[in-house]
C-alpha positions in Angstrom: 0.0 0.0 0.0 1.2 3.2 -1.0 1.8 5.7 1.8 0.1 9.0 1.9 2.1 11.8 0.6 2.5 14.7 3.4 4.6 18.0 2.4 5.5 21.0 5.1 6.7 24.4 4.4 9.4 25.7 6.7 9.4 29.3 7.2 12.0 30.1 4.3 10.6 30.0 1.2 6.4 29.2 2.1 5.7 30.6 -1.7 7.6 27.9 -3.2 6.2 25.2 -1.2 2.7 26.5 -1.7 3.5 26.5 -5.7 4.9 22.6 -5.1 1.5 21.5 -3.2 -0.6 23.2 -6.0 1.3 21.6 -8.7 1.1 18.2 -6.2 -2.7 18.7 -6.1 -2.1 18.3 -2.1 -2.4 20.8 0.9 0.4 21.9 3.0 0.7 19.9 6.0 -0.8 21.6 9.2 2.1 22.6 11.0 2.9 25.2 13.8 6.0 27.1 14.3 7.3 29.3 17.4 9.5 31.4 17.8 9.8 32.4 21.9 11.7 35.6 22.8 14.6 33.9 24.0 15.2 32.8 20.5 14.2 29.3 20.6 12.0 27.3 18.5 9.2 25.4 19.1 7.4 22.9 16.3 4.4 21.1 16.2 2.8 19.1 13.7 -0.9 19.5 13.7 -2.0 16.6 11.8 -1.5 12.8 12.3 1.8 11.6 9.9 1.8 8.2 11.3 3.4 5.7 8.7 3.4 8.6 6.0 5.5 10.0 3.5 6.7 13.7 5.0 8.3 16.2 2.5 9.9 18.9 4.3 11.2 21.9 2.2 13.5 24.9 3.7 15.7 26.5 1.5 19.2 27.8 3.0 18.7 31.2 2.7 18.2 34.2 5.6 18.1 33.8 8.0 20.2 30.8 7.8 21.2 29.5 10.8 17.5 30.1 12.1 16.0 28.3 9.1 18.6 25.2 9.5 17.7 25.0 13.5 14.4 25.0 12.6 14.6 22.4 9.6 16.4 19.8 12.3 13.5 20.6 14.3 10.5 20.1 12.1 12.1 16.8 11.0 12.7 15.5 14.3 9.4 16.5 15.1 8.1 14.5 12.3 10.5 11.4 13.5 9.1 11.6 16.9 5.4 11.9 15.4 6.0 8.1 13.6 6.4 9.5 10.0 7.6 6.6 7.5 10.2 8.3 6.0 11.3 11.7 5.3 12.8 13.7 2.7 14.5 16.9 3.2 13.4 19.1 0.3 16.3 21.9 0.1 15.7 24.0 -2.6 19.1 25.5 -1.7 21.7 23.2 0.6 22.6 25.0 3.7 26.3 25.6 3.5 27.1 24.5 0.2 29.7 26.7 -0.3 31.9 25.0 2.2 32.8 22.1 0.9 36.3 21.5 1.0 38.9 21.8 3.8 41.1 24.6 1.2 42.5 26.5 4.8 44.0 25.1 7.8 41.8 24.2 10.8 38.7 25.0 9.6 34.9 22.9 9.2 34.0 21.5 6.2 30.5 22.6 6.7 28.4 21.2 4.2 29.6 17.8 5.4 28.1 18.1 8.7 25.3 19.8 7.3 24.4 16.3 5.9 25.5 14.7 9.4 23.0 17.1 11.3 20.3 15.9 8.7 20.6 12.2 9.3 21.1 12.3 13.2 17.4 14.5 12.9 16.0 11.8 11.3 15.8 12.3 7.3 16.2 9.8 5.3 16.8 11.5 1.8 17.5 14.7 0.4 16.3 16.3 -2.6 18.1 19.4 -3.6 18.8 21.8 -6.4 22.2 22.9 -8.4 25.3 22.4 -6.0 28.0 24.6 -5.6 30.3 21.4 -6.3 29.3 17.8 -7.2 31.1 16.8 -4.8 28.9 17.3 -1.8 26.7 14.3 -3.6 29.2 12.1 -1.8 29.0 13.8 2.2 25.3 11.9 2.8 24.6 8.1 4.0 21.2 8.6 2.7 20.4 9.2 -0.8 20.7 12.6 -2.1 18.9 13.6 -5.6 20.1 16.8 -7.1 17.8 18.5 -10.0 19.1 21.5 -12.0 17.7 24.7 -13.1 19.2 24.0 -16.1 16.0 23.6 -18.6 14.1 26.6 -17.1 17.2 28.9 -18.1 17.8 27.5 -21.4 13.7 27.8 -22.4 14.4 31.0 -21.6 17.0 32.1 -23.4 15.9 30.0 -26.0 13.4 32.9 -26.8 16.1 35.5 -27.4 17.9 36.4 -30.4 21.3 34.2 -30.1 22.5 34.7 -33.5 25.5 36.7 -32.5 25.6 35.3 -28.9 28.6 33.3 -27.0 28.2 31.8 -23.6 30.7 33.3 -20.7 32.2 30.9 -18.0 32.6 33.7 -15.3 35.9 31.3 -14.2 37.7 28.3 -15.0 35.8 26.4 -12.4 32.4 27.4 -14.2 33.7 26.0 -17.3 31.7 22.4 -17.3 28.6 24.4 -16.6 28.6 26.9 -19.1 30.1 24.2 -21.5 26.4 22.8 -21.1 24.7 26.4 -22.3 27.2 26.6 -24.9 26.3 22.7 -26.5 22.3 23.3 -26.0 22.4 26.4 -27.6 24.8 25.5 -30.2 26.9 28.7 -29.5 30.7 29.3 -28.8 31.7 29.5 -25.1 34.2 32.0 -24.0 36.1 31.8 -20.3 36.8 34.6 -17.6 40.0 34.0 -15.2 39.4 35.2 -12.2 40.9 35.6 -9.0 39.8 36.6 -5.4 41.9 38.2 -3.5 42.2 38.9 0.6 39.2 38.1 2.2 38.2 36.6 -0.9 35.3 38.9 -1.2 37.4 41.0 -3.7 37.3 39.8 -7.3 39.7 40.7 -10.1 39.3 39.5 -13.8 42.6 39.1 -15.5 41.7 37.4 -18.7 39.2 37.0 -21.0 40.2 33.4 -23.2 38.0 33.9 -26.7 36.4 36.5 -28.6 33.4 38.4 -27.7 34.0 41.7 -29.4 30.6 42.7 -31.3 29.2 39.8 -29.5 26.1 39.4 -27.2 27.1 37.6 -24.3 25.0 34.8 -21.9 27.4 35.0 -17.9 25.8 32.0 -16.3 26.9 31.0 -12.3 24.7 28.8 -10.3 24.6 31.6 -7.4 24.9 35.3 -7.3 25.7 36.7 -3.9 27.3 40.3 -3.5 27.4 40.2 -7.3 30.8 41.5 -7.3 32.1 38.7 -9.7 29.5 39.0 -12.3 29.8 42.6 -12.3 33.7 42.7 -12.7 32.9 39.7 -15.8 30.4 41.8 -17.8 32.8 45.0 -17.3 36.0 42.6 -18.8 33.2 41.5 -21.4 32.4 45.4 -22.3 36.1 46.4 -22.4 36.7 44.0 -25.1 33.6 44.6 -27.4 30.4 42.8 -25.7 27.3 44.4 -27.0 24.2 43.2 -24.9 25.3 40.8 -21.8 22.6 38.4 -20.4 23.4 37.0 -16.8 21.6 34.0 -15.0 22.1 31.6 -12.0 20.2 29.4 -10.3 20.5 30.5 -6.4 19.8 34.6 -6.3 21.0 35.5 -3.0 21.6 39.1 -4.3 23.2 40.5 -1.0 24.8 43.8 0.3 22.9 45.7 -2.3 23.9 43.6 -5.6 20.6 43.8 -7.4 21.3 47.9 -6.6 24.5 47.7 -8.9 23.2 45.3 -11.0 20.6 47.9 -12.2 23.2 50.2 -12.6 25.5 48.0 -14.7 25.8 47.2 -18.3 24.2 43.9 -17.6 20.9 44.2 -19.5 18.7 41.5 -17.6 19.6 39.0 -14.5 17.2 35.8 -14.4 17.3 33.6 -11.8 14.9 30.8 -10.2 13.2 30.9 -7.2 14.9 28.3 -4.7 15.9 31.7 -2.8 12.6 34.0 -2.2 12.4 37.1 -4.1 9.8 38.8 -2.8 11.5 41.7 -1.7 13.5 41.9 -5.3 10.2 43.1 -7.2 10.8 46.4 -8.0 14.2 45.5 -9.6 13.5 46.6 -13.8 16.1 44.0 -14.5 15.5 41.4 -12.7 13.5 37.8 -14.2 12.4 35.2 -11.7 11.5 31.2 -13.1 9.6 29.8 -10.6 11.1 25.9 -10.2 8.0 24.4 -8.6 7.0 22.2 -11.0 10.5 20.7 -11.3 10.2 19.6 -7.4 6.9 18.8 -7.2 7.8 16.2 -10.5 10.9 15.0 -8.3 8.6 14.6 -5.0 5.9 12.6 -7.0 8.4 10.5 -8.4 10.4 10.0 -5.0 7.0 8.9 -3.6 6.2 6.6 -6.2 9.3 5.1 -6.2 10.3 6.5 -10.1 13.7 7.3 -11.4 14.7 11.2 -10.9 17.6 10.4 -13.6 14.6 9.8 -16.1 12.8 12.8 -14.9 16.3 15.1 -15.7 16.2 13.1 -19.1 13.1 14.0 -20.2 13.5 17.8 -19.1 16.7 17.8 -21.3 14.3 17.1 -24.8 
């Protein structure tokens, strides 16, 4: 017998979860969430989960540390409460960005992210574009990762790429943007960059192709404080870019970035919606896909016991 399907929201990103339900034809799971003035959490699940399928979905955006406490929480509330399995649903991994031990004496964070997931009781995670492949192998439990991949290529699908190459904003980008390049049949051009001190600081120091008279797609999977985007599409302009295209999957758009984006030569940002963008509205430049369907196909296929590989497959055609 097949168990029911349950999904909760977290309190990070409840407009995506309540785009997943629709798309799942089910209703968010009741679910209560406290926050007490001392700064502790408090979670209840409202409904009976016994023996049930529980998605829970919390993307690692801010307040971060806040919204991981209370993803361990909700999950081992749903453990406690006799669920039959859970599944993490993490539109954006907590942490991803540390995943390697590259200083002395430091955490490699998103290992233990995965560590604090299984001791709360999940068993799977579902997640979107990583900041390396590598993280796949942290988790005992399986781990599915989906891409935003088809949403940003339907959309620039619809654009004039005639004259267009595809921009790796570094060498480590390269694989990804090798992928635009092939889909869209175009040439592929790559950025060197370098950060330097804090490693908030970003240089450019060469541009390997040609893009003069060109229009140019700058793909990352996550924009934070925008500054190495921004240095790209100035490199790009100094030698002959006409119109310049950015997109990523993860828009975190911090310390005013969607402020200088506007203000750039960057015509139009798109990203997806695994970070909220609620409060980005008002930006003229910015483009939000919404990725809903893409999870709520993953979750339905999770639950039925269907391959995610065949899933990505299809999307790809």
């Amino acid at each position: 017998m097949l168990r029911q399907l349950k999904v909760f929201s977290g309190s990070s990103n409840p407009l995506l979860a309540g785009e997943i339900c629709s798309h799942l034809g089910v209703e968010s799971g009741a679910i209560r969430i406290k926050k007490f003035s001392n700064g502790n959490i408090k979670v209840k699940i409202e409904e009976n989960v016994r023996n049930d399928d529980a998605y829970v979905i919390q993307s690692g955006s801010e307040p971060v540390n806040d919204n991981l406490v209370e993803l361990l929480i909700m999950i081992d509330a749903l453990k406690y409460a006799s669920a039959g399995r859970i599944t993490a649903v993490l539109p954006n991994y907590f942490y991803a960005r540390s995943d390697k031990k590259d200083e002395p004496r430091i955490s490699v964070t998103a290992r233990l992210m995965t560590d604090l997931l299984q001791t709360a009781g999940a068993d799977r995670i579902l997640t979107m574009t990583l900041h390396s492949p590598q993280l796949m192998g942290f988790p005992r439990i399986p781990m599915d990762q989906l891409l935003a991949t088809p949403y940003l290529l339907d959309h620039y699908r619809k654009k004039d790429l005639s004259n267009a190459v595809v921009a790796a904003p570094d060498v480590g980008s390269a694989k990804e943007s090798r992928t635009f390049a092939l889909a869209l049949n175009l040439p592929m051009v790559i950025l060197d960059k370098e950060r330097l001190g804090d490693k908030e600081r970003v240089v450019m120091r060469n541009l390997i192709g040609d893009t003069d008279g060109k229009d140019v797609l700058l793909v990352d999977d996550e924009v934070l404080s925008g500054g190495s985007m921004l240095e790209a599409a100035k490199m790009l302009k100094e030698h002959g870019a006409k119109r310049i295209w950015a997109g990523c999957t993860h828009g975190f758009f911090t310390n005013g970035a969607l402020d200088r984006i506007n203000e750039s030569c960057i015509e139009e940002i798109v990203t997806t919606n695994t970070i909220p963008q609620q409060r980005n509205q008002n930006c003229k430049k910015l483009k939000v896909l919404s990725v809903a369907r893409m999870f709520a196909d993953a979750i339905n296929a999770i639950h039925k016991g269907e391959s995610i590989g065949a899933l990505m497959d299809r999307l790809k055609k």
